[in-house]
Every structure is written in C-alpha cells, then in structure tokens.
C-alpha positions, 0 to 999 in steps of 0.5 A: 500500500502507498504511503504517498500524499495524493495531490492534484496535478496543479498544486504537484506542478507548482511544487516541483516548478518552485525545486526547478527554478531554484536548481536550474543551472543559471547558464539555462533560461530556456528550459522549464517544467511541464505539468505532471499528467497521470499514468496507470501503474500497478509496479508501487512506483509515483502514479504520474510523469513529466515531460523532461526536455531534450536537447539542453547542453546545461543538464536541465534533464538532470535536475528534472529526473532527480525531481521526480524521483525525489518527489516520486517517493512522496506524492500521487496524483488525485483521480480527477474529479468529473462533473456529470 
C-alpha cells in the first residue's frame, strides 16, 4: 500500500516548478517544467510523469529526473474529479 500524499496535478506542478527554478543551472533560461499528467501503474512506483526536455547542453534533464524521483517517493496524483 502507498504511503504517498495524493495531490492534484496543479498544486504537484507548482511544487516541483518552485525545486526547478531554484536548481536550474543559471547558464539555462530556456528550459522549464511541464505539468505532471497521470499514468496507470500497478509496479508501487509515483502514479504520474513529466515531460523532461531534450536537447539542453546545461543538464536541465538532470535536475528534472532527480525531481521526480525525489518527489516520486512522496506524492500521487488525485483521480480527477468529473462533473456529470
């Protein structure tokens, strides 16, 4: 059973964009977070992943990587809720 912190994918982003800018390498201003989305798992890992950026020579992917693993370990995303 997951003892992971079930959030919505906004307040996630807001969260993992806060980590990003503080240890984005300074030479990078281009590469940002994108907005964490729900996948289907049944292996115990986080129910959700990021698109990391390609092609950023300051290892911008890196630190997005590390984020998620970090970030991983203590949030799921919330089912979203649907209005009939």
């Amino acid at each position: 059973m997951s003892k992971r912190k079930s959030i919505t994918a906004g307040e996630l982003y807001v969260q993992l964009d806060r980590e990003f800018r503080q240890r984005r390498p300074r030479e990078c201003a281009s590469c940002y977070l994108m907005l964490p989305y729900r996948v289907d798992r049944v292996d115990g890992e986080a129910n959700w992943e990021v698109i990391i950026p390609a092609g950023c020579s300051h290892g911008c992917a890196n630190v997005i990587e590390e984020l998620v693993a970090e970030y991983g370990q203590e949030y799921d995303l919330a089912a979203e809720s649907r209005a009939s």
